[in-house]
C-alpha positions in Angstrom: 0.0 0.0 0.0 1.3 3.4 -1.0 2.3 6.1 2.2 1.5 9.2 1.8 -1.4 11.9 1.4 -4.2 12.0 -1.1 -3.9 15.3 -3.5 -6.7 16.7 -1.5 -4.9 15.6 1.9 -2.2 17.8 0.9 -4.3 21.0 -0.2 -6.3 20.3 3.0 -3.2 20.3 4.8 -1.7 23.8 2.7 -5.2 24.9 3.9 -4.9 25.5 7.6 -1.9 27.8 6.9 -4.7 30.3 6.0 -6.1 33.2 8.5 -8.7 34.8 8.5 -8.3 38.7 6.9 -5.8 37.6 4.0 -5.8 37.7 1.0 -4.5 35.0 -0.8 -3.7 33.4 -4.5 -4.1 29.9 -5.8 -2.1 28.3 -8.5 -2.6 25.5 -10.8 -2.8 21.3 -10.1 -2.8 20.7 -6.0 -2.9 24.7 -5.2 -6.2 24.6 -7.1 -7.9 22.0 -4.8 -7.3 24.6 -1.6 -10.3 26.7 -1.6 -12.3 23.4 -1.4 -10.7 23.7 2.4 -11.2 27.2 2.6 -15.5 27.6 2.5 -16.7 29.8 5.0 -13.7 31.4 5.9 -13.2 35.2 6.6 -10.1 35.5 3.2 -10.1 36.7 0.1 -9.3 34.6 -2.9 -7.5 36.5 -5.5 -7.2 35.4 -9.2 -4.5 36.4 -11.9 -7.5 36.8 -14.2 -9.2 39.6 -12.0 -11.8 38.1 -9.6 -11.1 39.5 -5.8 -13.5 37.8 -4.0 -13.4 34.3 -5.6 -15.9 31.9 -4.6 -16.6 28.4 -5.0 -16.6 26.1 -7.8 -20.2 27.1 -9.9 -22.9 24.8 -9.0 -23.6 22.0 -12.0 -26.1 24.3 -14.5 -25.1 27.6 -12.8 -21.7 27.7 -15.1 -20.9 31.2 -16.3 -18.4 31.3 -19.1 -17.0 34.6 -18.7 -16.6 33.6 -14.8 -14.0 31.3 -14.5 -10.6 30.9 -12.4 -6.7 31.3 -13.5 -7.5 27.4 -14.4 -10.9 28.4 -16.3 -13.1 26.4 -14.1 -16.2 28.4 -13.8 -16.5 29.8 -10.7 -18.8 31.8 -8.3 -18.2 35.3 -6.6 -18.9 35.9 -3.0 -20.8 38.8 -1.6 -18.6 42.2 -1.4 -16.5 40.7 -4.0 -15.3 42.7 -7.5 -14.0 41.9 -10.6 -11.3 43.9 -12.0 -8.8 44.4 -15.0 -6.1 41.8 -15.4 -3.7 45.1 -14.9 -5.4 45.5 -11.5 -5.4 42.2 -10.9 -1.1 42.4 -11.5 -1.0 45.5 -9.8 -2.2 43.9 -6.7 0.0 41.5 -6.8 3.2 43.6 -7.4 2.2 46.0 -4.8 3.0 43.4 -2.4 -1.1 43.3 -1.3 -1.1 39.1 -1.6 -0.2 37.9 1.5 0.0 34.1 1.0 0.2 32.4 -2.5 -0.2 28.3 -3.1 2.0 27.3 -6.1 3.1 24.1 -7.3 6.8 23.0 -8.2 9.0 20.9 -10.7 11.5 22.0 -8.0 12.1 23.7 -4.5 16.0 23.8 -3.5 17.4 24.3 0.0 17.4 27.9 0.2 13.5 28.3 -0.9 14.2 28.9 -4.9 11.9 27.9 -7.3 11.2 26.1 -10.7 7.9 25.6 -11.6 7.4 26.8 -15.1 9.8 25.0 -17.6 11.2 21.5 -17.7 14.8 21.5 -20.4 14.4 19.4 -23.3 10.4 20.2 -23.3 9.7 21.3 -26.9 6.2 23.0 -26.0 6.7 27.0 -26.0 7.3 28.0 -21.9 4.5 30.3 -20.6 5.3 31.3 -16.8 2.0 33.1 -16.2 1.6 34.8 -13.5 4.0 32.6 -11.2 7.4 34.7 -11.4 5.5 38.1 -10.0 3.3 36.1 -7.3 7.1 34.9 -6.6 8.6 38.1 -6.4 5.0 40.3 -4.8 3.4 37.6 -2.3 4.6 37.6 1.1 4.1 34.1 1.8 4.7 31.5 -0.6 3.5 27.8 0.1 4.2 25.0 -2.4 2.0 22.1 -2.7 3.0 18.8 -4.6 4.7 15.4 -4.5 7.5 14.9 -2.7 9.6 13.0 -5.9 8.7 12.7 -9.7 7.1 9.7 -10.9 10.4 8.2 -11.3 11.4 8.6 -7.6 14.0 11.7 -8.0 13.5 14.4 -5.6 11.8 17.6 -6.2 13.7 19.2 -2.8 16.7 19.8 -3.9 20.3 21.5 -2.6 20.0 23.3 -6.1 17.6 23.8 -8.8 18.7 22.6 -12.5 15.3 23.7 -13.9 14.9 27.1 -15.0 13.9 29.9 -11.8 10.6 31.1 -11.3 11.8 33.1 -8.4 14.6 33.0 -5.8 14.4 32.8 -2.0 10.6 33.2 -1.8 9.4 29.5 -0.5 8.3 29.5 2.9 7.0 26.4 3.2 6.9 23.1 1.2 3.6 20.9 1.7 4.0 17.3 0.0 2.6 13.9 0.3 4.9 12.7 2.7 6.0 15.7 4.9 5.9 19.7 6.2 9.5 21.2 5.4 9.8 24.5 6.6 12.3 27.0 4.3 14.5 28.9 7.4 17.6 30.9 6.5 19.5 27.8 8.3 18.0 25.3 5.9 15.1 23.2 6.1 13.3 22.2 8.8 11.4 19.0 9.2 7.9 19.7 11.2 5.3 17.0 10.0 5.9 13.6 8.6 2.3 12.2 6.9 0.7 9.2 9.2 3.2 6.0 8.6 5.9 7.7 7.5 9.4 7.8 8.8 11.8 11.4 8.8 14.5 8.3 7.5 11.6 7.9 4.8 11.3 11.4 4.2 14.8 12.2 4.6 15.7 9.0 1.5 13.2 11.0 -0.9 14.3 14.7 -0.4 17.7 15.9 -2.5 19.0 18.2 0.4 19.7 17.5 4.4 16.8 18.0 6.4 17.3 19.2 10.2 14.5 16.9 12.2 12.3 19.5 14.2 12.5 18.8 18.0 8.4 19.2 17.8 8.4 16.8 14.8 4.4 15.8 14.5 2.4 13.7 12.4 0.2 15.4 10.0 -3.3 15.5 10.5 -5.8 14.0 8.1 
């Protein structure tokens, strides 16, 4: 039987990094799945795309077309909530107004860089979105996604070999397996997921982790 969390585990795990009052951004793949884990909650859900307010996924027959998230799912917009330019919307995010952003990886290294918008040798033409100025304008970036590749190599690494989406700006790393906290000493080992050794964790990471003295099991 396979260890680890679910893809919605992890998101529900990313999720309670949340307080109430922020505003926050959601990327593509597991960062999508947060605001699932987020209903009812006192935030703000910010899209690339211009929504400020973002709610829900639309209820089956209540899809609007020209209301839709950064992954064009059709959406819902809760009360007080606005819709603004796509300018606005990057405006926001450069002025440093995003205070926690969920973005997946290809790579995290050691000292919190990272890769998450071209792979070498892909021939498809590289779009980075809005990733590289959520990376440089959000306060808090948290990165959601397995902890290796589908061939087992890590994706926490000493140093990335994939192109930079932004340097220094991961504060935490959420994964299947464990919490790793970025510090400016190097990262930190809080949570391990439920049957799952820091040895375990520790074999699948491509950088030295330091074992927290609170290490805790994540809960699900």
């Amino acid at each position: 039987m396979r260890k680890g969390l679910s893809k919605e585990q992890i998101a529900a795990r990313a999720a309670k990094e949340v307080q109430d009052g922020m505003y926050v951004n959601v990327g593509y793949g597991i960062p999508n799945l947060v605001p699932e884990y987020l209903k009812g909650r006192d935030i703000f859900l910010h899209t690339e795309n211009g929504i400020i307010g973002m709610g829900p996924l639309a209820p089956k027959g209540q899809e609007d077309a020209d209301l839709v998230n950064a992954a064009k799912q059709p959406v819902s917009v809760v009360p007080g909530g606005a819709i603004v330019s796509q300018s606005d919307s990057f405006m926001i995010i450069r002025g440093g107004h995003v205070a926690m952003t969920f973005l997946g990886a290809y790579q995290v290294s050691e000292k919190g860089d990272l890769a998450n918008w071209k792979v070498p040798g892909e021939d498809a033409i590289p779009g980075i979105g809005g990733a590289m100025d959520l990376a440089a304008g959000t306060k808090r970036i948290v990165v959601t996604m397995t902890h290796t590749n589908k061939d087992g190599t890590p994706k926490i690494v000493k140093e990335c070999t994939f192109p930079l989406t932004g340097q220094r700006c991961v504060t935490l790393i959420v994964t299947d397996l464990a919490v790793v906290r970025v510090t400016p000493k190097g990262l930190v080992l809080e949570e391990v997921a439920p049957g799952v050794t820091p040895e375990e964790v520790q074999g699948a990471t491509g950088a030295t982790l330091c074992v927290s003295p609170t290490l805790k099991t994540i809960e699900v």
